[in-house]
MIDOSE-1310 file (N, C-alpha, C; in nm, 2 decimals, decimal comma, always signed):
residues 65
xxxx	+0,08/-0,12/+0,00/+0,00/+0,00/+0,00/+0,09/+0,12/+0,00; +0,09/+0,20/-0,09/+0,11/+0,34/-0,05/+0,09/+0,44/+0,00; +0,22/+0,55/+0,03/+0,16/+0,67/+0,14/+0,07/+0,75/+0,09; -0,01/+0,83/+0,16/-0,13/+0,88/+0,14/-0,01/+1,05/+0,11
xxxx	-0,02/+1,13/-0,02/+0,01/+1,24/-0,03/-0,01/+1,34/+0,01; +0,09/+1,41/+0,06/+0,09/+1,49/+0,17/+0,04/+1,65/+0,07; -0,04/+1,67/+0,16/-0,02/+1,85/+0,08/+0,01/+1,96/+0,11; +0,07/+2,05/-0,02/+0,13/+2,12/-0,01/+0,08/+2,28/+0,06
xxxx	+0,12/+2,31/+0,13/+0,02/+2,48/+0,15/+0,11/+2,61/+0,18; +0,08/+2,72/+0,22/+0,16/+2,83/+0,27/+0,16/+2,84/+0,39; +0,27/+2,87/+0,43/+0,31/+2,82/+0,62/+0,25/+2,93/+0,69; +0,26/+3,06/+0,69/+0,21/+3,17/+0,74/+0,28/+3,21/+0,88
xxxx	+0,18/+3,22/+0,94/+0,27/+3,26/+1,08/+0,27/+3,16/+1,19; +0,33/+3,15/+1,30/+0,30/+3,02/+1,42/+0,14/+3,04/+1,46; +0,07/+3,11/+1,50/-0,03/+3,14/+1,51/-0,16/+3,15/+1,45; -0,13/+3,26/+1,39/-0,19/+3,31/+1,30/-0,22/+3,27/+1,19
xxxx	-0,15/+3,17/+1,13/-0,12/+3,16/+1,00/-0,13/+3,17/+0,90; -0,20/+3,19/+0,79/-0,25/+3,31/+0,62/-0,31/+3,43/+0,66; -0,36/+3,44/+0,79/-0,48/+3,51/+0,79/-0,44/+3,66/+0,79; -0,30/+3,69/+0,83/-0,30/+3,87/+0,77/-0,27/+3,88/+0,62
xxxx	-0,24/+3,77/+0,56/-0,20/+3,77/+0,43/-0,36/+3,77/+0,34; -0,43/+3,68/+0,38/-0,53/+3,71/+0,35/-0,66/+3,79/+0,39; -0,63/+3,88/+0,45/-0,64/+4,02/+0,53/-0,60/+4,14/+0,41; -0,49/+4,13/+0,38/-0,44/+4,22/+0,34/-0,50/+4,24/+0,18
xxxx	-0,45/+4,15/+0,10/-0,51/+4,15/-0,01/-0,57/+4,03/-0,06; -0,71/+3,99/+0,04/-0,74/+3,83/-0,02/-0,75/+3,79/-0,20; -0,83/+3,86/-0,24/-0,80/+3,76/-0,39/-0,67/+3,74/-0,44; -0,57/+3,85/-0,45/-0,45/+3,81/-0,51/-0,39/+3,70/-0,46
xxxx	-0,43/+3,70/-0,31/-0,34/+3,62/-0,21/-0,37/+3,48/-0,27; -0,49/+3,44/-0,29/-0,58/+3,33/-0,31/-0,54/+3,29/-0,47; -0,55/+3,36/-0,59/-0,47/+3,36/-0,69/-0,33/+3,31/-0,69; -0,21/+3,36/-0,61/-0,12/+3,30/-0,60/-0,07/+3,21/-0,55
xxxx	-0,14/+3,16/-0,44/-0,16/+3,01/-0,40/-0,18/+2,94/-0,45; -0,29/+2,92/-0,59/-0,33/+2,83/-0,67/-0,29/+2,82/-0,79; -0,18/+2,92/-0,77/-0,10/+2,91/-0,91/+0,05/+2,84/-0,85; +0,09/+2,88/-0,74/+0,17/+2,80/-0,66/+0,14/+2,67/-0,63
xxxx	+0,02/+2,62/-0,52/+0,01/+2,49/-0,50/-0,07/+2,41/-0,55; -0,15/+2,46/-0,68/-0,26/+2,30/-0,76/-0,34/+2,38/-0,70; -0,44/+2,23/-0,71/-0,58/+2,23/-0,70/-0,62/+2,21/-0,54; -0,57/+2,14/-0,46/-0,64/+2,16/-0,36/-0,48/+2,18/-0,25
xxxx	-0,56/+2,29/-0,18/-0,40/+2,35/-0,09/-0,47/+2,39/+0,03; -0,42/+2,27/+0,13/-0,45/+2,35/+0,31/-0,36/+2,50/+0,32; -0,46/+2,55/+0,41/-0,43/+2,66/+0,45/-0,45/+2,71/+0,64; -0,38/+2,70/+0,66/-0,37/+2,73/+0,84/-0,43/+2,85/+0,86
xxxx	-0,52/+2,88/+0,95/-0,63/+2,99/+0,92/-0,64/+2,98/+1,10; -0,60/+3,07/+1,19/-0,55/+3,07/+1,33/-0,51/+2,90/+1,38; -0,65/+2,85/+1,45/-0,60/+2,74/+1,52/-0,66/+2,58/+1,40; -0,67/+2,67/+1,29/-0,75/+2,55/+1,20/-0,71/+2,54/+1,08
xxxx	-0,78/+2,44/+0,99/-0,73/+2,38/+0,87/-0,80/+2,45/+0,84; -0,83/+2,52/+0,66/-0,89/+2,53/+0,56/-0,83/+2,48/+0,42; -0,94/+2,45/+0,30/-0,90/+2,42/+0,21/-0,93/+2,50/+0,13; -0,84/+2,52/-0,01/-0,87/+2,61/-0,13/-0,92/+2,50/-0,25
xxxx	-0,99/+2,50/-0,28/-0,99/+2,38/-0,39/-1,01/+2,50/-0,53; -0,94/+2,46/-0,65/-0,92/+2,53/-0,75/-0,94/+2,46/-0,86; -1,00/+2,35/-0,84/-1,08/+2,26/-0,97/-1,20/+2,25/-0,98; -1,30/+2,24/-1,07/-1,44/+2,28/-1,06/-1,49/+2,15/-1,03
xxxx	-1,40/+2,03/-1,09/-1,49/+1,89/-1,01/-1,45/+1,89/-0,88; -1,36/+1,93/-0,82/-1,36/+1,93/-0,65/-1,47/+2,01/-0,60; -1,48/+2,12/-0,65/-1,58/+2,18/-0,60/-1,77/+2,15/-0,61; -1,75/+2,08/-0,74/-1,84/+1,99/-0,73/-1,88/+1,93/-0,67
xxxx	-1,76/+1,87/-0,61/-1,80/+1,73/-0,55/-1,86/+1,79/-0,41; -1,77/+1,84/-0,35/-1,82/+1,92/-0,24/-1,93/+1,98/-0,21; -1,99/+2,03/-0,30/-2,13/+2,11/-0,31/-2,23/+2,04/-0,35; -2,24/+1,94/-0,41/-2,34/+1,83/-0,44/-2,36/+1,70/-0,41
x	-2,21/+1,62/-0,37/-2,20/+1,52/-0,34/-2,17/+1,48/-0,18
């Protein structure tokens, strides 16, 4: 069996993490993430996960399925 693929995301701060970045100028921020990490990229958002998904079947899937 193989390992399960880790993903890639933007580190941000110890705490805080994207969230003055995307504070500051969210769409660009969000643009160059998904041109940096694919299609689906965790994002550390204070004490939590979030995900960016940048494929329209992921986002599908999520919204309907």
């Amino acid at each position: 069996m193989s390992k399960p693929k880790v993903l890639a995301g933007p580190t941000g701060y110890p705490i805080l993490g994207v969230l003055p970045m995307l504070r500051d100028d969210t769409l660009n921020f969000l643009k160059q993430v998904s041109r940096m990490y694919g299609d689906i990229v965790p994002m550390r958002i204070m004490m939590s996960t979030a995900y960016l998904l940048n494929h329209p079947a992921h986002v599908e899937h999520v919204l309907q399925k």
